[in-house]
mmCIF file of the C-alpha atoms, coordinates in Angstrom:
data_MODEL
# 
_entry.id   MODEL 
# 
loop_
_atom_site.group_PDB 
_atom_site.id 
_atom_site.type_symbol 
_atom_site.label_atom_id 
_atom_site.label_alt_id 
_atom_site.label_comp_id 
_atom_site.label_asym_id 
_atom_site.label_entity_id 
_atom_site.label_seq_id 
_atom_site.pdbx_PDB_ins_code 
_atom_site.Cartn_x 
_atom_site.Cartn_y 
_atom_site.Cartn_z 
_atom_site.occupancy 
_atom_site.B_iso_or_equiv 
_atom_site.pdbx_formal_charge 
_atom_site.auth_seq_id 
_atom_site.auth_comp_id 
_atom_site.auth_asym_id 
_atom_site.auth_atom_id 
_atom_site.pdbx_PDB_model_num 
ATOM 1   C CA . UNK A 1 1   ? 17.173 -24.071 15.673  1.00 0.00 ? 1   UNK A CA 1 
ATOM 2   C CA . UNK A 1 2   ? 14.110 -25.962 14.396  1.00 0.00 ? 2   UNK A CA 1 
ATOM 3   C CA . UNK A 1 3   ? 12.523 -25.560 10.968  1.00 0.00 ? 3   UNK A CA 1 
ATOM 4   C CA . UNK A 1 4   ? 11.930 -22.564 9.105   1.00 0.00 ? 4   UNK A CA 1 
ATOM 5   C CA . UNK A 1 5   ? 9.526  -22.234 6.610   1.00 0.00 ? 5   UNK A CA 1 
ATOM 6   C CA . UNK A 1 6   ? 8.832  -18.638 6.285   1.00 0.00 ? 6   UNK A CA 1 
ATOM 7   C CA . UNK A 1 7   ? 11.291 -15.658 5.924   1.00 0.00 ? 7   UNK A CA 1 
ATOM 8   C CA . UNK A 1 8   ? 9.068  -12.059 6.884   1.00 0.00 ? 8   UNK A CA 1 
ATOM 9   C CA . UNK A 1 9   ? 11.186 -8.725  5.802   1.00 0.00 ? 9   UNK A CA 1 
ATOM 10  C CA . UNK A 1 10  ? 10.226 -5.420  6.709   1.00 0.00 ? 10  UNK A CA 1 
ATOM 11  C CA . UNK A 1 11  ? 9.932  -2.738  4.343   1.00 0.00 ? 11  UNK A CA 1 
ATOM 12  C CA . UNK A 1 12  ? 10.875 0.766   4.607   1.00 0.00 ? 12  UNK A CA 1 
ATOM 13  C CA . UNK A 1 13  ? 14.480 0.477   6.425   1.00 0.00 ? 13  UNK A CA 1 
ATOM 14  C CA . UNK A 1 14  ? 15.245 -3.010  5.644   1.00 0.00 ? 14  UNK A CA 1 
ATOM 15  C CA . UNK A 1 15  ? 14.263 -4.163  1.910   1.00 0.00 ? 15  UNK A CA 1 
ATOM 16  C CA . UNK A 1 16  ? 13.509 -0.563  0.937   1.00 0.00 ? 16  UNK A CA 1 
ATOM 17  C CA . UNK A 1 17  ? 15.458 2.630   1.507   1.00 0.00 ? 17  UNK A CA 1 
ATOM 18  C CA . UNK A 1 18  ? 13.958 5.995   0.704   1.00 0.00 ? 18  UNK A CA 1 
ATOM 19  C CA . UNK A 1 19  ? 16.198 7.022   -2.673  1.00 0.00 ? 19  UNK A CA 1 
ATOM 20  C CA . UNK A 1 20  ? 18.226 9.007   -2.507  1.00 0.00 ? 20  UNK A CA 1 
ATOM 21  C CA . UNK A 1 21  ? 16.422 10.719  1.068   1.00 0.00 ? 21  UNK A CA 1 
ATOM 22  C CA . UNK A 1 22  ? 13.271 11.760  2.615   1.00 0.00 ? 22  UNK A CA 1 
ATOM 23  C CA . UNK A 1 23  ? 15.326 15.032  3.282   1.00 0.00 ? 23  UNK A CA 1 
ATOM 24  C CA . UNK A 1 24  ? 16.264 15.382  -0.612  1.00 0.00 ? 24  UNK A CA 1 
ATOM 25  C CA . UNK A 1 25  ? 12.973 14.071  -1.833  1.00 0.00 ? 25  UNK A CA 1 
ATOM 26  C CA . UNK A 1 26  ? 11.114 16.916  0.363   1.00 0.00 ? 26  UNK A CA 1 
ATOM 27  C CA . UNK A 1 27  ? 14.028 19.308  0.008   1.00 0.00 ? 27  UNK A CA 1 
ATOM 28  C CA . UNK A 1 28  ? 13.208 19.190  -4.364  1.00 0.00 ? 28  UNK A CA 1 
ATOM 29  C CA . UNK A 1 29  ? 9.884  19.102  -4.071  1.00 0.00 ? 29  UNK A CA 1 
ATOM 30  C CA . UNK A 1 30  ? 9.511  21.914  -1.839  1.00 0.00 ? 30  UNK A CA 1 
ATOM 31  C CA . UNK A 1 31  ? 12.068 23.824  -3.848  1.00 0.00 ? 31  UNK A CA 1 
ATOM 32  C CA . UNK A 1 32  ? 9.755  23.276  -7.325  1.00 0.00 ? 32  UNK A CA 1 
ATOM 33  C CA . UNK A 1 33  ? 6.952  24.679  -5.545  1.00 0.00 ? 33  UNK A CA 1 
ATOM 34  C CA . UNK A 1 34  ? 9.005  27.743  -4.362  1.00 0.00 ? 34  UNK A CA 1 
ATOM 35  C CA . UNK A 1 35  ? 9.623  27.057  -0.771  1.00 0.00 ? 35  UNK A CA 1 
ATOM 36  C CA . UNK A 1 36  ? 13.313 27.481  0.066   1.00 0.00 ? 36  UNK A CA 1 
ATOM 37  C CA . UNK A 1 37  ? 14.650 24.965  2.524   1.00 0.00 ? 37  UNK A CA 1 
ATOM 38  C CA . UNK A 1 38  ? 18.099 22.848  2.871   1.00 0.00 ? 38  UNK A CA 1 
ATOM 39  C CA . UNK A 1 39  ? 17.461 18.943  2.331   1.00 0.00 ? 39  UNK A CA 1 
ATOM 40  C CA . UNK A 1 40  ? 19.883 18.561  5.796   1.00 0.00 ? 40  UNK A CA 1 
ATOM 41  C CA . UNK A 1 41  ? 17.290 20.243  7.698   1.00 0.00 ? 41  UNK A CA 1 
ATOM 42  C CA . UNK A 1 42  ? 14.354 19.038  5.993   1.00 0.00 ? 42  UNK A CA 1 
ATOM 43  C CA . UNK A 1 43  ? 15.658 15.180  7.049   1.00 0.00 ? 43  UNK A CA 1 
ATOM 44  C CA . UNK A 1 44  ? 16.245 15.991  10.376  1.00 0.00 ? 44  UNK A CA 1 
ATOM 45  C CA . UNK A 1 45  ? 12.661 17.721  11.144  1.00 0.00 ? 45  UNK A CA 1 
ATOM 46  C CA . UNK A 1 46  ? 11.035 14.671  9.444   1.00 0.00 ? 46  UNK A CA 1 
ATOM 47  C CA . UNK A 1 47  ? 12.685 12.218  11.925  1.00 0.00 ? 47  UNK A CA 1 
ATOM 48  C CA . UNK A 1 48  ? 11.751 14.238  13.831  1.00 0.00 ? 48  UNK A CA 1 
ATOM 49  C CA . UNK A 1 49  ? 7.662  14.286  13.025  1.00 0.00 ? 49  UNK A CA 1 
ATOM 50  C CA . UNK A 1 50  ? 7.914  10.811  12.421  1.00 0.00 ? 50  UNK A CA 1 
ATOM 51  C CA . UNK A 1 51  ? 9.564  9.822   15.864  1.00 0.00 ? 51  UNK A CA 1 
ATOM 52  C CA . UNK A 1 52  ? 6.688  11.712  17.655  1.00 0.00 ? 52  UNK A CA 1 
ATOM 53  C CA . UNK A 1 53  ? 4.061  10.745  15.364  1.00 0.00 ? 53  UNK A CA 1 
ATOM 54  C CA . UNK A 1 54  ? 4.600  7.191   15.480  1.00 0.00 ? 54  UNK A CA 1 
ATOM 55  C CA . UNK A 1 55  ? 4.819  7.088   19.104  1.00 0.00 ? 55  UNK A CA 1 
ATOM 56  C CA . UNK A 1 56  ? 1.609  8.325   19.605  1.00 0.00 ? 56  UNK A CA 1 
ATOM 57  C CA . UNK A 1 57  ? -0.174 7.099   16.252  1.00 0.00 ? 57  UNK A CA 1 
ATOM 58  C CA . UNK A 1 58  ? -0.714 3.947   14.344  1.00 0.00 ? 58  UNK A CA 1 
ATOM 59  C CA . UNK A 1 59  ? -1.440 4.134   10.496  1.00 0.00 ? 59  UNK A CA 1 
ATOM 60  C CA . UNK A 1 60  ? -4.582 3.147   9.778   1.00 0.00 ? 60  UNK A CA 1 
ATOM 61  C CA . UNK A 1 61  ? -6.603 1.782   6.860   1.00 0.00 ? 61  UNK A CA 1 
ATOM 62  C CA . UNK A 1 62  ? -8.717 5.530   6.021   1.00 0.00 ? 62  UNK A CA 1 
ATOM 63  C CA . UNK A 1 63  ? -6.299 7.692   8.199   1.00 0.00 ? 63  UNK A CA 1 
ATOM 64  C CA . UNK A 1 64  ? -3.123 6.953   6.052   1.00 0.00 ? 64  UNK A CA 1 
ATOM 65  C CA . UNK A 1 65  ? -2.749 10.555  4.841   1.00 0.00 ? 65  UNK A CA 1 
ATOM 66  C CA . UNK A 1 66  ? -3.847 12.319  7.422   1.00 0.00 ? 66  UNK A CA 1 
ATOM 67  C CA . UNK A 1 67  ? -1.093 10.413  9.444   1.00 0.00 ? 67  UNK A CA 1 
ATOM 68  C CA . UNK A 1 68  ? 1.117  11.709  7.039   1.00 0.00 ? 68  UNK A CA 1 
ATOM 69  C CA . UNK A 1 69  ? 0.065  15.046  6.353   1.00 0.00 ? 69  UNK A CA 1 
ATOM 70  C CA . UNK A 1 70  ? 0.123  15.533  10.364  1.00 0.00 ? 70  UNK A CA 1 
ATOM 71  C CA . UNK A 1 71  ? 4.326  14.541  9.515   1.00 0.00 ? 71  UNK A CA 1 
ATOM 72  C CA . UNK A 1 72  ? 4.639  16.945  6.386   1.00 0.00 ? 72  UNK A CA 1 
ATOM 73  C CA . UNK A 1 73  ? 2.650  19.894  8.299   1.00 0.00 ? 73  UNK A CA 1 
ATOM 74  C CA . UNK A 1 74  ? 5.137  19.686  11.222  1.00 0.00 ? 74  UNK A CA 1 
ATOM 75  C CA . UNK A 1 75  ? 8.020  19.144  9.097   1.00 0.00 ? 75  UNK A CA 1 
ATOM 76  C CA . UNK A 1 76  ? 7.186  22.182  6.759   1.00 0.00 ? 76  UNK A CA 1 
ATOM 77  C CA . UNK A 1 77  ? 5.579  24.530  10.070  1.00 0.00 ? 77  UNK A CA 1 
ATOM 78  C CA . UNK A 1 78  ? 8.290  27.370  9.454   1.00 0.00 ? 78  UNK A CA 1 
ATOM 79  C CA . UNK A 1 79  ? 8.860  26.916  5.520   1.00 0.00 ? 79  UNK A CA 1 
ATOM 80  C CA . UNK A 1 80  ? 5.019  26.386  4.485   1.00 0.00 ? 80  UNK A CA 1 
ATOM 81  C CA . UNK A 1 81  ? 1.786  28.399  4.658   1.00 0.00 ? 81  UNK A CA 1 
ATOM 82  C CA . UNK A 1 82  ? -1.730 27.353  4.696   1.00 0.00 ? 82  UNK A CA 1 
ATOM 83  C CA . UNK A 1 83  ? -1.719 27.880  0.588   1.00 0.00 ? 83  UNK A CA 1 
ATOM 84  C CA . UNK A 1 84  ? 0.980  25.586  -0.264  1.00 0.00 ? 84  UNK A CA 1 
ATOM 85  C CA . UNK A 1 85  ? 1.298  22.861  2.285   1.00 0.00 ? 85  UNK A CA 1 
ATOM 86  C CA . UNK A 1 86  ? -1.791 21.164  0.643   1.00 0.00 ? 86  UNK A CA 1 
ATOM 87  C CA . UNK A 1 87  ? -0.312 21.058  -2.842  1.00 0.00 ? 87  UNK A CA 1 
ATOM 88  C CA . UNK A 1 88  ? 3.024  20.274  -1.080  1.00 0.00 ? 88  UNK A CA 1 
ATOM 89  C CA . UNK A 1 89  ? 1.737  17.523  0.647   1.00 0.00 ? 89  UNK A CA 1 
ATOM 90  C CA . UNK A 1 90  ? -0.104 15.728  -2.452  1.00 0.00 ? 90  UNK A CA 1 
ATOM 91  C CA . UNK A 1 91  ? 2.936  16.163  -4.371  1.00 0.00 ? 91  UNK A CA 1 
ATOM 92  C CA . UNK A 1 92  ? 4.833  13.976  -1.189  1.00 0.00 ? 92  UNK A CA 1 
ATOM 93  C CA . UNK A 1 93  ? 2.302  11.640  -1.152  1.00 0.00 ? 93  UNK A CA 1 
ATOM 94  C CA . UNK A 1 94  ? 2.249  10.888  -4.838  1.00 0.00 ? 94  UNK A CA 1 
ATOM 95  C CA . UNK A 1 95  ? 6.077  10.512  -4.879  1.00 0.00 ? 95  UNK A CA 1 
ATOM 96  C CA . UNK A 1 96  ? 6.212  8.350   -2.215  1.00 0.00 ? 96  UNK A CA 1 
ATOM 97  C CA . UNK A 1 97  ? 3.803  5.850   -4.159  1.00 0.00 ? 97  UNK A CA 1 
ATOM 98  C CA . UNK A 1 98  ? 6.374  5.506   -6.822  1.00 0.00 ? 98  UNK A CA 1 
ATOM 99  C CA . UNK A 1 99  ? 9.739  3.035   -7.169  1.00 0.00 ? 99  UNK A CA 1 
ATOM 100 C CA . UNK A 1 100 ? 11.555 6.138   -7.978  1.00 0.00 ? 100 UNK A CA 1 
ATOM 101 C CA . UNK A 1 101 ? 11.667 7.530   -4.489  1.00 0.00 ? 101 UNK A CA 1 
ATOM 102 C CA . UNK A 1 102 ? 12.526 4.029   -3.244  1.00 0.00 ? 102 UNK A CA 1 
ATOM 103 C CA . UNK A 1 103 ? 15.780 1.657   -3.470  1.00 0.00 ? 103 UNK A CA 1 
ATOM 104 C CA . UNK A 1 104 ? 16.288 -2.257  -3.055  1.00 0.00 ? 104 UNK A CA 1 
ATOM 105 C CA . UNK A 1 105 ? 18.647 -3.189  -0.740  1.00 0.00 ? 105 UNK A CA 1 
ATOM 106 C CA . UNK A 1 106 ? 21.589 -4.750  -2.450  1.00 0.00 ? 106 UNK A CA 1 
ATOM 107 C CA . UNK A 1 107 ? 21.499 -8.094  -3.709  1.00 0.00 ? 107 UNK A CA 1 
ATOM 108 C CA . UNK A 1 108 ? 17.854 -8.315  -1.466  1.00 0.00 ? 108 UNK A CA 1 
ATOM 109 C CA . UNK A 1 109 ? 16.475 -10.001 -4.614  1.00 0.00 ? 109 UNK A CA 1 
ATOM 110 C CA . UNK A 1 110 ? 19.176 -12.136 -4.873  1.00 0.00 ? 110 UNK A CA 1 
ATOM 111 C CA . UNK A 1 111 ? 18.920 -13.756 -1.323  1.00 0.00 ? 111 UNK A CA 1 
ATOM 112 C CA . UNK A 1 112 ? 15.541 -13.900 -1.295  1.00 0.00 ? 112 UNK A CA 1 
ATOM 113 C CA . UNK A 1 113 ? 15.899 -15.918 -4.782  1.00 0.00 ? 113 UNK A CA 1 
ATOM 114 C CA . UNK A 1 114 ? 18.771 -18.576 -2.920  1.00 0.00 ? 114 UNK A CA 1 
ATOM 115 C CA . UNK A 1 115 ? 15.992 -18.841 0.182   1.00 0.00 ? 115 UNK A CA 1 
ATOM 116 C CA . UNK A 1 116 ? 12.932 -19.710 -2.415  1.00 0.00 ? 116 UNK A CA 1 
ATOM 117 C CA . UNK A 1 117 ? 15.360 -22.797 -3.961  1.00 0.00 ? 117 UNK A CA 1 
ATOM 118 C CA . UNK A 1 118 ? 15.795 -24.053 -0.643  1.00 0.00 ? 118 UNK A CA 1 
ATOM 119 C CA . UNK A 1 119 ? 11.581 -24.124 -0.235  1.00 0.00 ? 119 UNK A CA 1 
ATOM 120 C CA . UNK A 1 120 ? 11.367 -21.319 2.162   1.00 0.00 ? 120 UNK A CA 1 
ATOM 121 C CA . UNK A 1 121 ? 8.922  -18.656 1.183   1.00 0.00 ? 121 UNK A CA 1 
ATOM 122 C CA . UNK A 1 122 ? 9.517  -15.356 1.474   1.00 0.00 ? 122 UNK A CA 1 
ATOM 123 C CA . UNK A 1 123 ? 6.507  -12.392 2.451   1.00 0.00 ? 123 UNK A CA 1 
ATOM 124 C CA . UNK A 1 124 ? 6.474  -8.585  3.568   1.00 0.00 ? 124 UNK A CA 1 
ATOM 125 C CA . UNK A 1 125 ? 5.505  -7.823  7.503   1.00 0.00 ? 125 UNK A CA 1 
ATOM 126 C CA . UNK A 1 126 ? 5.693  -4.155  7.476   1.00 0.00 ? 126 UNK A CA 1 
ATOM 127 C CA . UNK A 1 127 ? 4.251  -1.099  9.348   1.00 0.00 ? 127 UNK A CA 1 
ATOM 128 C CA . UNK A 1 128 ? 3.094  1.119   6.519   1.00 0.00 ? 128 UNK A CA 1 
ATOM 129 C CA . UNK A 1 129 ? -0.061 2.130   4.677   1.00 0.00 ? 129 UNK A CA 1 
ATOM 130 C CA . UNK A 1 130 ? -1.123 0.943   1.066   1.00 0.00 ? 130 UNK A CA 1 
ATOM 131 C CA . UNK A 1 131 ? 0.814  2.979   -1.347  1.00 0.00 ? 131 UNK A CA 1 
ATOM 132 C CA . UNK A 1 132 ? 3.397  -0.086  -0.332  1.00 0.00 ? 132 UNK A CA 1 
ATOM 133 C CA . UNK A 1 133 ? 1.684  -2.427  -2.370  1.00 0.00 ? 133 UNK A CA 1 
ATOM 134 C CA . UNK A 1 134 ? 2.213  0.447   -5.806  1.00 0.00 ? 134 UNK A CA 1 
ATOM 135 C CA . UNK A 1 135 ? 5.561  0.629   -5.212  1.00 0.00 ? 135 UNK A CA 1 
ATOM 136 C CA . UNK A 1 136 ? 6.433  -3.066  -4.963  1.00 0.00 ? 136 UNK A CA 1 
ATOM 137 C CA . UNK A 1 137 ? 4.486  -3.178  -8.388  1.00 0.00 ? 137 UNK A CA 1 
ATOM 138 C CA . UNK A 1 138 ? 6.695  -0.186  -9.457  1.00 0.00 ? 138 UNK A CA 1 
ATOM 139 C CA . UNK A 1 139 ? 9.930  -1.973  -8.566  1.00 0.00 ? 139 UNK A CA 1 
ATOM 140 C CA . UNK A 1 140 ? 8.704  -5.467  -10.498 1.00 0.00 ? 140 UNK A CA 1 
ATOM 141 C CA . UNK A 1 141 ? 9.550  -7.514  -6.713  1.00 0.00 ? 141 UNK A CA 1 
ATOM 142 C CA . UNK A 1 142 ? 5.789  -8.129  -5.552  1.00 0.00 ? 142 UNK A CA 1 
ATOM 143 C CA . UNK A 1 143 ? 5.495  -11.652 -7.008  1.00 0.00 ? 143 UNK A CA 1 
ATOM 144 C CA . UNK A 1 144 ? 8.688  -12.660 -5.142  1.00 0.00 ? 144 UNK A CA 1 
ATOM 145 C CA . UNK A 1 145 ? 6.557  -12.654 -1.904  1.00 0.00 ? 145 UNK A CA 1 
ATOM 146 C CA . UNK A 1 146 ? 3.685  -14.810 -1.053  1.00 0.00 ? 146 UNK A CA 1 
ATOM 147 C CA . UNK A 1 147 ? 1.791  -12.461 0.853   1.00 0.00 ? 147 UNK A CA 1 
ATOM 148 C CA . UNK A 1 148 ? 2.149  -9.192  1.557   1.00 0.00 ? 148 UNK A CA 1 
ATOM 149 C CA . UNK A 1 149 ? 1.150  -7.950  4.896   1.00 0.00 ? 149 UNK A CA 1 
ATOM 150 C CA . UNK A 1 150 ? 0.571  -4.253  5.783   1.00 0.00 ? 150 UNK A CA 1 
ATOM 151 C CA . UNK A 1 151 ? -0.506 -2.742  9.528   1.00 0.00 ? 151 UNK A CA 1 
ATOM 152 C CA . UNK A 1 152 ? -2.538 -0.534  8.135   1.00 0.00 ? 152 UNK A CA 1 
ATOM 153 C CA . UNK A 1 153 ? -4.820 -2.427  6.364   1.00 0.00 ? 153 UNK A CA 1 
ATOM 154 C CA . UNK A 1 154 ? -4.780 -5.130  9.007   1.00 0.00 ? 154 UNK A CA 1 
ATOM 155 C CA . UNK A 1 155 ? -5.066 -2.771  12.278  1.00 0.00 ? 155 UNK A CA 1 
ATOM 156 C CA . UNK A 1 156 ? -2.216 -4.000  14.124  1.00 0.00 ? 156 UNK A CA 1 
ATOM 157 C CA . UNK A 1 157 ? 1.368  -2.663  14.165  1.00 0.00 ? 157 UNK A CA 1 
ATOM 158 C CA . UNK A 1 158 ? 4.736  -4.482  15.318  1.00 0.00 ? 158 UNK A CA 1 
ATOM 159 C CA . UNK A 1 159 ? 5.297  -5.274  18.002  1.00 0.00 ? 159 UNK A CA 1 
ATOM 160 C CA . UNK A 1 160 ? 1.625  -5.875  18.363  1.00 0.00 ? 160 UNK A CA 1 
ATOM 161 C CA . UNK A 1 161 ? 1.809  -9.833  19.310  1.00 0.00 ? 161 UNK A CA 1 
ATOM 162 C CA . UNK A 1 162 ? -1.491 -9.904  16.797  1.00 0.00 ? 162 UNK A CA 1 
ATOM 163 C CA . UNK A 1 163 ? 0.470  -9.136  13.644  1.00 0.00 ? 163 UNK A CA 1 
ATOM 164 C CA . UNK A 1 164 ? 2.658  -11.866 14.021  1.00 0.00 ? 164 UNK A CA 1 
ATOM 165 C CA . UNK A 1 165 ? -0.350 -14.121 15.115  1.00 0.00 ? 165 UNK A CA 1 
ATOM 166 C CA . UNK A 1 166 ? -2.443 -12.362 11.491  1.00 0.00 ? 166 UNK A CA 1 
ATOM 167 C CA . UNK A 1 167 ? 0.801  -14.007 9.593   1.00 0.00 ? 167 UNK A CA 1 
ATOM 168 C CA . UNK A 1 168 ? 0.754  -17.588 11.417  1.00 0.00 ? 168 UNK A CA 1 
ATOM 169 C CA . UNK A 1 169 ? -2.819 -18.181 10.350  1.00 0.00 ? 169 UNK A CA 1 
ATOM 170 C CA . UNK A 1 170 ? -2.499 -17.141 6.826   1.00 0.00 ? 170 UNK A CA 1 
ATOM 171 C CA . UNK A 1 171 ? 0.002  -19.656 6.722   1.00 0.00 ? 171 UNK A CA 1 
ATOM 172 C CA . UNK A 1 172 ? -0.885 -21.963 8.680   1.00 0.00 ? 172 UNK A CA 1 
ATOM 173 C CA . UNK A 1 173 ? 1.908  -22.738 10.127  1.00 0.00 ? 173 UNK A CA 1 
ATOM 174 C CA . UNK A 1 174 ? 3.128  -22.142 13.950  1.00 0.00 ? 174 UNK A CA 1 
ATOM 175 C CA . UNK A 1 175 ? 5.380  -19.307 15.328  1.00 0.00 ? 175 UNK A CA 1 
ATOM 176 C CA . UNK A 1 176 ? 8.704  -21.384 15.304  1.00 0.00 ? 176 UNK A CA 1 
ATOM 177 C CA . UNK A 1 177 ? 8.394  -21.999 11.282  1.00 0.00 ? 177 UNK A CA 1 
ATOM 178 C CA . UNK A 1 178 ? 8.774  -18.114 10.842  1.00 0.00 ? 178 UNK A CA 1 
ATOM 179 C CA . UNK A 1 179 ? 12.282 -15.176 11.155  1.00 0.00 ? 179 UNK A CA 1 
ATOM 180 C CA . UNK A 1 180 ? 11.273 -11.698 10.780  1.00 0.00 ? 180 UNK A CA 1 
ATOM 181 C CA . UNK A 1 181 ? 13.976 -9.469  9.193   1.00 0.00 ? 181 UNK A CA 1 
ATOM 182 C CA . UNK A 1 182 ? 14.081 -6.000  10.221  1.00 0.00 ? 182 UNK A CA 1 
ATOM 183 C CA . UNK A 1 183 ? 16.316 -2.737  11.201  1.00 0.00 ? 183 UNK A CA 1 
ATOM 184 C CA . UNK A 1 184 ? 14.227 -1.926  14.170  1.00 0.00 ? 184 UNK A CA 1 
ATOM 185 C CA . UNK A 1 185 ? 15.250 -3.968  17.474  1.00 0.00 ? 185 UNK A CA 1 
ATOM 186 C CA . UNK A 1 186 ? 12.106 -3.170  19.331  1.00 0.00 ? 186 UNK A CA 1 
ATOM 187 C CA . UNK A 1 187 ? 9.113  -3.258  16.407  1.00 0.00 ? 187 UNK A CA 1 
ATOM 188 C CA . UNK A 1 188 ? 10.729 -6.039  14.627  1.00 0.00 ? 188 UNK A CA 1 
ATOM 189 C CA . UNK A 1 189 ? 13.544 -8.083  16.382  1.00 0.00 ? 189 UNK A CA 1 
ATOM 190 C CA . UNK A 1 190 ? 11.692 -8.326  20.281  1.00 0.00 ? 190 UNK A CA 1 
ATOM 191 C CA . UNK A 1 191 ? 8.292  -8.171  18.275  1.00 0.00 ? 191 UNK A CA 1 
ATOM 192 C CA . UNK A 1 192 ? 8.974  -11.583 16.641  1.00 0.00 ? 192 UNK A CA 1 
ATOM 193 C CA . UNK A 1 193 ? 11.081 -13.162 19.585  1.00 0.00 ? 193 UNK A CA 1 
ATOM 194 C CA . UNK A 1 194 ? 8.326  -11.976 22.118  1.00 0.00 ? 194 UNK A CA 1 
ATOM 195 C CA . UNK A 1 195 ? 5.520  -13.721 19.533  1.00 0.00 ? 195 UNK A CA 1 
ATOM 196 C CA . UNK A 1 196 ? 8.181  -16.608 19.432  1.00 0.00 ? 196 UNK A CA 1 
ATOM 197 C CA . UNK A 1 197 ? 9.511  -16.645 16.136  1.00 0.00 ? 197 UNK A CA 1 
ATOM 198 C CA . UNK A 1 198 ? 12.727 -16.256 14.960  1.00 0.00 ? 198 UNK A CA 1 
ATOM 199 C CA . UNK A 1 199 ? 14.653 -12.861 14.605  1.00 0.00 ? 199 UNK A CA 1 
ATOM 200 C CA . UNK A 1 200 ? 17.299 -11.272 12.673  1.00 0.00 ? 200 UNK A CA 1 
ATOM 201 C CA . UNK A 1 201 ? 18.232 -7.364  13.385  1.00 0.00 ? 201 UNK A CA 1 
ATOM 202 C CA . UNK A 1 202 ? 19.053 -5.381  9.928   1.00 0.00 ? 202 UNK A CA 1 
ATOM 203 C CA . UNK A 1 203 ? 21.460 -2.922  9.666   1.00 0.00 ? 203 UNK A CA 1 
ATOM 204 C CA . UNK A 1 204 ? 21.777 -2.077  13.286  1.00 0.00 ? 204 UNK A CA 1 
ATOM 205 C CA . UNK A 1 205 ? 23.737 -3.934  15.935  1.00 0.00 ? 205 UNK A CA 1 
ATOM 206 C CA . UNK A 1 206 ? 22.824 -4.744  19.315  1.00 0.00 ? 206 UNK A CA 1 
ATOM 207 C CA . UNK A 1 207 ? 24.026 -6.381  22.196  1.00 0.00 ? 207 UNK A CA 1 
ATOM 208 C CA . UNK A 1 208 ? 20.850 -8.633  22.394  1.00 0.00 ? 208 UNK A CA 1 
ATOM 209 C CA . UNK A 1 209 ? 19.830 -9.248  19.213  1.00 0.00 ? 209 UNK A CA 1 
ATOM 210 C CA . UNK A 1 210 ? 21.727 -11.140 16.186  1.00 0.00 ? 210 UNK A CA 1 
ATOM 211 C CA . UNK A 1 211 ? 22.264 -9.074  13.853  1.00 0.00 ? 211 UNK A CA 1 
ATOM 212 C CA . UNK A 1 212 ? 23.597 -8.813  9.823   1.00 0.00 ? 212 UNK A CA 1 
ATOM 213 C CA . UNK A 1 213 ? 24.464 -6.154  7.924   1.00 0.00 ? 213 UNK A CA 1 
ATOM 214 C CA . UNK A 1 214 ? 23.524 -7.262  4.477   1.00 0.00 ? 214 UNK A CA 1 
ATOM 215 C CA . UNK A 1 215 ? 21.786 -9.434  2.929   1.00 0.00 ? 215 UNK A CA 1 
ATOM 216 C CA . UNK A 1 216 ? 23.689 -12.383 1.864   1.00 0.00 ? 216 UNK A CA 1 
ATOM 217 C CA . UNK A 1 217 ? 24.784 -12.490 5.338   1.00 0.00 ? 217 UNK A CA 1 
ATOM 218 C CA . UNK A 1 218 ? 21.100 -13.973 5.943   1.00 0.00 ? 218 UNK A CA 1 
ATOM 219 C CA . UNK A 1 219 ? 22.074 -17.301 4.329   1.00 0.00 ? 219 UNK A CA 1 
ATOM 220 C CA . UNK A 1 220 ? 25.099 -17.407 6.396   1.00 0.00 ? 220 UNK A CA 1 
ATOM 221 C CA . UNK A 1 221 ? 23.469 -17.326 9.708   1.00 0.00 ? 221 UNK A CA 1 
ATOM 222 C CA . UNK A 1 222 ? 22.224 -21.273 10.056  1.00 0.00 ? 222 UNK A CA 1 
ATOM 223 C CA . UNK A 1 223 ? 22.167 -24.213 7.857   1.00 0.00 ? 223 UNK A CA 1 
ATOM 224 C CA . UNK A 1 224 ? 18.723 -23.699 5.863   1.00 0.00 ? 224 UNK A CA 1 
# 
């Protein structure tokens, strides 16, 4: 395997799981604001929403909450009236922007720490919109990356080949210095390879793809 130089991670799935679950985070909030619903449910409609809405829509820099909203609307439609899905909705989006809603894969800090001795640099390649950015200020982990890169503020989602290309000329640096990190096989694992950088699957396994399960297991995978 030749050089690497630069470790990408994806967010949301990979470094960051929503805490303790989009289903129990929309479940209470809906619940404070007197709609009745069962967290179980709740999850299940989201992935749902999301599956649909990401298959059809990219988030984009200016249409970040109406992307979301779109999800909420469709996840509430038999729970929610006209009156309260707005409030509901801002109360979602606010959470979501916070550390408390999110949790750091274990001992993610830790490996990430063990790469940066070894002079690899560590940065964030991850479809999302900008409340990101709060809640890696929330959690106290933004200044282990160097950069930070978001889809929608650069209009390009994985697999896009230009997201991976948007990261290679920040850093200089061509696609064969770089492994992207991530639970998804076809956004992040054939999204690098196909852009011809290195790939690691998260949490998932898959016949084509290597794969790890946690962390630590990234520093296991080749002499660094």
């Amino acid at each position: 395997m030749s050089q690497i130089n630069i470790v990408t991670f994806d967010a949301a799935g990979t470094l960051l799981q929503p805490w303790p679950s989009v289903g129990a985070v929309y479940g209470k909030t809906a619940r404070n604001m007197g709609i009745n619903v069962d967290d179980y449910d709740i999850e299940i409609r989201f992935r749902n929403a999301f599956a649909t809405a990401e298959s059809s829509n990219k988030i984009k820099y200016g249409n970040e909450k109406s992307f979301w909203k779109n999800i909420v609307e469709i996840t509430f439609q038999p729970f929610a009236n006209k009156e309260n899905i707005e409030p509901l909705f801002e109360s979602l989006w606010e959470a979501f922007a916070t550390g408390k809603t999110w949790k750091l894969a274990d001992h993610a800090i830790e490996t990430i720490s063990a790469l940066q001795k070894k002079g690899i640099q560590a940065a964030i390649l991850s479809n999302n919109d900008s409340r990101l950015r709060l809640v890696l200020q929330d959690l106290k982990i933004e200044d282990y990356f160097e950069h930070i890169f978001i889809s929608s503020e650069l209009g390009f989602e994985k697999p896009d080949i230009e997201i991976f290309r948007n990261v290679e000329t920040t850093f200089a640096l061509p696609s064969s210095s770089f492994l992207h990190l991530g639970d998804s096989f076809n956004r992040d694992y054939l999204g690098a390879t196909n852009a011809g950088w290195h790939a690691v699957l998260y949490g998932n396994e898959n016949e084509h793809a290597r794969s790890i399960q946690t962390f630590p297991q990234l520093l296991e995978i080749r002499q660094w």
